[in-house]
N, C-alpha and C positions, 0 to 999 in steps of 0.2 A: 589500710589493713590493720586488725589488731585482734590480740589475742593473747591470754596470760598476764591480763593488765598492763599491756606494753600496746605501742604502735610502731609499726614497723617503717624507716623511709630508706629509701634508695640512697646507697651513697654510690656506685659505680655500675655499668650496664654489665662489666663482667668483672672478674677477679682479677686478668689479666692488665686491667685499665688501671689497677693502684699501682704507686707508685713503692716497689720494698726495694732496703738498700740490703746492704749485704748484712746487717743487723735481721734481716727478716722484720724490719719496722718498716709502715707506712705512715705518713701524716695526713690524716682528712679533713677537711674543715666540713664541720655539721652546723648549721643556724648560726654560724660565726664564732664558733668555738671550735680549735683545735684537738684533734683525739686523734690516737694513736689502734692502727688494726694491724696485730701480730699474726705472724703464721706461726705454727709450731703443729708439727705431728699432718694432722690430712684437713686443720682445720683453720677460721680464723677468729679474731678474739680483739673486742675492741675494748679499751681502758685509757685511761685518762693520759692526759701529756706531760702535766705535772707532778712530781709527786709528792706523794703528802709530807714528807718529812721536812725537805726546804728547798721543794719546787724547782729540784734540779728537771729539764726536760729528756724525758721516756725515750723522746723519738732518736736522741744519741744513745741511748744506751744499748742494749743489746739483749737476748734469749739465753738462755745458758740451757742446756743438754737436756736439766728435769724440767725446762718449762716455767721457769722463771723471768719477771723481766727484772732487769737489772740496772738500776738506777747508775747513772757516769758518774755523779758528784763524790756518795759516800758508797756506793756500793748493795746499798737497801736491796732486797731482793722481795719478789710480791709471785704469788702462780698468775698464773695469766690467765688461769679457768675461774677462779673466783674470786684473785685481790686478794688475800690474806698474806702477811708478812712473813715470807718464810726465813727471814735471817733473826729474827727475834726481836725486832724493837717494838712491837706491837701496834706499827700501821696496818690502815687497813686502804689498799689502792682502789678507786669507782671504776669499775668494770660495766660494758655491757653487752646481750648476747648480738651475734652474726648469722646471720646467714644465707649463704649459699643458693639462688633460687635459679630458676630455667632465664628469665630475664634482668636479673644483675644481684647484687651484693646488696644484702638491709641490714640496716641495723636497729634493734627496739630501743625507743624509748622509755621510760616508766610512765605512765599515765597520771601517777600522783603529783603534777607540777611545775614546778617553776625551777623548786629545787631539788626536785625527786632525781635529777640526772644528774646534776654535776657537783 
């Protein structure tokens, strides 16, 4: 499926088949790469596992109230809707969009590549 310059792939048949700890993090493995899908609010939100600052892992860290993920190492803080560094160090986290379908959870890819995703 695709649409939006994205291609869509299944990562679960339902929502309930991911695995969230009490961070509201799950860990997916997609094409052998590691990514992280947040819940927050009525929705879900997939972003990278690493983060950009010094690659402490997402999947420890935790949501905080406005919807932030929040790095364990140093505390970085990113929105979960679009990746932008909301504590000020001027990272920017790869996010990408979810969704919710009658037959399981997708996630889009970008279509532009190799390294259009990660």
């Amino acid at each position: 499926m695709s649409e939006k310059g994205y291609t869509w792939h299944k990562i679960a048949t339902a929502e309930a088949e991911l695995e969230f700890g009490e961070n509201r993090i799950a860990l997916v493995d997609f094409n052998g790469k590691k990514l992280c899908i947040g819940q927050f609010e009525d929705g879900l939100f997939a972003f990278a596992n690493k983060c950009p600052h010094a690659g402490g892992l997402l999947s420890s860290g935790y949501i905080d109230v406005l919807g932030n993920v929040v790095c364990p190492l140093h505390r970085y803080k990113f929105s979960i809707k679009n990746g932008r560094n909301t504590s000020g160090e001027g990272y920017y986290l790869k996010h990408w969009p979810v969704e919710i379908r009658e037959d399981g959870v997708y996630l889009a890819q970008d279509k532009g590549g190799l390294f259009s995703w990660m």
